[in-house]
VOBA-1610 file (N, C-alpha, C; in pm, whole numbers, padded with zeros to 5 digits, always signed):
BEGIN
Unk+05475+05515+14864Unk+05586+05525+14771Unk+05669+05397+14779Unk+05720+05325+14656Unk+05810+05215+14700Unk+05960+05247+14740Unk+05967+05143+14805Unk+06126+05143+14882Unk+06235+05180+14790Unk+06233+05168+14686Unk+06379+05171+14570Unk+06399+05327+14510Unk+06213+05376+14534Unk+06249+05511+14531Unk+06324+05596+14628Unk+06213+05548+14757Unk+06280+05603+14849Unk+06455+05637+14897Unk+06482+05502+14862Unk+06658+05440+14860Unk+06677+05554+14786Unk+06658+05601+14653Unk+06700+05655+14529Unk+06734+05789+14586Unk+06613+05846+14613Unk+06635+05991+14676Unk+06714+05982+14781Unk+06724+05915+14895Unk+06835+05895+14986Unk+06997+05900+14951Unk+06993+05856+14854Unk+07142+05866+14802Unk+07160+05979+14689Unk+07060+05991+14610Unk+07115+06070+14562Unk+07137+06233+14612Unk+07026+06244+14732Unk+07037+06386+14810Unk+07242+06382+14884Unk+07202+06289+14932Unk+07403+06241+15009Unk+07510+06229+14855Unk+07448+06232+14774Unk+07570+06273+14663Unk+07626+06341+14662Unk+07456+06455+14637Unk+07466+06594+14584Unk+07536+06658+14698Unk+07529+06610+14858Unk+07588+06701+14951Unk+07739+06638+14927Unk+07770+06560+14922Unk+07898+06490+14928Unk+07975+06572+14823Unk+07926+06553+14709Unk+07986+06627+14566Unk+07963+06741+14558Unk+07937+06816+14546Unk+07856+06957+14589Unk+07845+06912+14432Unk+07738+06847+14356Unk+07660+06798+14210Unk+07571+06873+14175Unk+07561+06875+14049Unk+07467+06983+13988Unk+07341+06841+13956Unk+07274+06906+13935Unk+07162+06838+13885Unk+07162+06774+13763Unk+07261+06791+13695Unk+07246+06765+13563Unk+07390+06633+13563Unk+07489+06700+13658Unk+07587+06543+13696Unk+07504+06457+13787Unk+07414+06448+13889Unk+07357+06384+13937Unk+07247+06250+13817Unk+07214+06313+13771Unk+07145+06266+13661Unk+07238+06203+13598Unk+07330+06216+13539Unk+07408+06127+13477Unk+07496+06012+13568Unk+07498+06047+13669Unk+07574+05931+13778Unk+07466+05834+13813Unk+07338+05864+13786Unk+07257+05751+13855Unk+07149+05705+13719Unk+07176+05760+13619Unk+07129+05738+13475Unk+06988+05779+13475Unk+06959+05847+13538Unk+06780+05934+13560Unk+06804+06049+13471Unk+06687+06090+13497Unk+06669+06199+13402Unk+06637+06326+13543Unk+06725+06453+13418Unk+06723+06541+13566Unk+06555+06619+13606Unk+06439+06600+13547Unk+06334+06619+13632Unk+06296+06524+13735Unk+06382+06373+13712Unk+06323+06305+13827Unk+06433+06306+13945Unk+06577+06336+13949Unk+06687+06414+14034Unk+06587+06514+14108Unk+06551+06619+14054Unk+06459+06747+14114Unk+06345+06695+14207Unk+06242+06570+14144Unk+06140+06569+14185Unk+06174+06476+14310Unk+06297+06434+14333Unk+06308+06290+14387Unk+06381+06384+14548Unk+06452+06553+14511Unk+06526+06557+14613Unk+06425+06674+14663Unk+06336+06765+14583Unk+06260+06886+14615Unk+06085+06798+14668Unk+06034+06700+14656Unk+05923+06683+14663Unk+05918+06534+14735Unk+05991+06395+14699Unk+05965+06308+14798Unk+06089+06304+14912Unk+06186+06367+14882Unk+06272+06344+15023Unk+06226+06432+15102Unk+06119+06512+15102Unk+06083+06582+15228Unk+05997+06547+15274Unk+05923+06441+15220Unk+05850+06337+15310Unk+05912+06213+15401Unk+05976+06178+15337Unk+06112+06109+15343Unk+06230+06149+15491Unk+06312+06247+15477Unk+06373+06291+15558Unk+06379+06462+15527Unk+06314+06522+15602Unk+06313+06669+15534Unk+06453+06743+15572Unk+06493+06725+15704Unk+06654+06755+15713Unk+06754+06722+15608Unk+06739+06593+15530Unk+06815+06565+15420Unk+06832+06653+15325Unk+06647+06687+15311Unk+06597+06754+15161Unk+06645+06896+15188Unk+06662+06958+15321Unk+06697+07075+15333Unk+06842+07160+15286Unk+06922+07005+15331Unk+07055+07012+15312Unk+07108+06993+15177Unk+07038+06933+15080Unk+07069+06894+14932Unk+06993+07081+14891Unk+06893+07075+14949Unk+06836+07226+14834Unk+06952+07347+14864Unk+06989+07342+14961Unk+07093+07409+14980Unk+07188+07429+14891Unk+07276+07288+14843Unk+07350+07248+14722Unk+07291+07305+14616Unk+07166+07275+14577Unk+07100+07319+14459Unk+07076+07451+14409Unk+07069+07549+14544Unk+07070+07665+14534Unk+07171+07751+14478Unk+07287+07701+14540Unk+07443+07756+14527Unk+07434+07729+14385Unk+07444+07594+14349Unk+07460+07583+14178Unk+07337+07647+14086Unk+07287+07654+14122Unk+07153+07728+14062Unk+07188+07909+14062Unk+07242+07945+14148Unk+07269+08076+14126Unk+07422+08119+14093Unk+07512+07981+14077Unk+07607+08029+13987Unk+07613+07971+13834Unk+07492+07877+13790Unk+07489+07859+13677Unk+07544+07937+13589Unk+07491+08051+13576Unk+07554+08148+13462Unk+07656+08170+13418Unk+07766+08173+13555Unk+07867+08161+13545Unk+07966+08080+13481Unk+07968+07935+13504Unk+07963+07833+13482Unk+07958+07817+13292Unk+07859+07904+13273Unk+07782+07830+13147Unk+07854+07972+13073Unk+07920+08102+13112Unk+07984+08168+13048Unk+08103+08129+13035Unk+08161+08047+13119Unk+08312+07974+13098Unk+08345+07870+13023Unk+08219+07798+13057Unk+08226+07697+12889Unk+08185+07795+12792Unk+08123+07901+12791Unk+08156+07912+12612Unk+08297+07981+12607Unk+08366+08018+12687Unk+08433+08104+12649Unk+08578+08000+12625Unk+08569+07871+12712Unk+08660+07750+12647Unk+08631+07733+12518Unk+08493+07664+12470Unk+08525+07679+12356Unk+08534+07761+12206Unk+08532+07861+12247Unk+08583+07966+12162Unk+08699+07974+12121Unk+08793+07949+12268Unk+08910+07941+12262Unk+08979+07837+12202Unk+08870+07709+12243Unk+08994+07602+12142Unk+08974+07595+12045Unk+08852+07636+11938Unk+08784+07678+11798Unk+08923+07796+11774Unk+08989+07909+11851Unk+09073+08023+11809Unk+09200+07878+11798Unk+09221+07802+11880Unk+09324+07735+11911Unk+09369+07626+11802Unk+09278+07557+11720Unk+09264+07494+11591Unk+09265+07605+11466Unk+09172+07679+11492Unk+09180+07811+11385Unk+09337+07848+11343Unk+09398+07849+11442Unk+09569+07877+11469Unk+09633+07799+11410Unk+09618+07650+11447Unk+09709+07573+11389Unk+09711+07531+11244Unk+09546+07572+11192Unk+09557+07508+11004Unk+09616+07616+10987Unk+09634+07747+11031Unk+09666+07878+10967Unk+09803+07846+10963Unk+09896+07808+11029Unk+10006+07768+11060Unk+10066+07676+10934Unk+09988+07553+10915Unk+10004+07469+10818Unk+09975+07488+10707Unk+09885+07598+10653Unk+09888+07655+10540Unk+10002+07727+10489Unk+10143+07827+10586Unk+10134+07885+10562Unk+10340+07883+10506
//
């Protein structure tokens, strides 16, 4: 494997523990795409340093099983600021 990968997964596993990062902000902080975030912290950092990889899947897990959550609160923001504009032309119409 070359060195720049290696580097790559090295830091980005110490992000994700640092930030407690979703996979999908990880990906955008290091401009990858999030199957290679996944493949870089689930498949070569455990060749790599597997204590690392243990400690990032950890991270991954937590956000992985509160996704839903997460993803019911953004819609339910924007619903609210769609009610919250809805409000104000009603206002100015009236």
């Amino acid at each position: 494997m070359k060195e720049y990968i290696e580097e790559r997964a090295v830091a980005i596993a110490n992000y994700i523990i640092d930030c407690n990062a979703t996979v999908r902000q990880t990906a955008k902080k290091f401009g990858i795409s999030k199957s290679t975030v996944h493949k870089d912290v689930t498949d070569r950092l455990e060749h790599i340093n597997p204590s690392l990889a243990a400690q990032a899947r950890v991270v991954l897990d937590i956000n992985k099983s509160e996704r839903h959550i997460r993803g019911g609160m953004a819609t339910k923001e924007k619903y609210q600021h769609r009610l919250q504009i809805c409000g104000k032309n009603t206002e100015n119409h009236s």
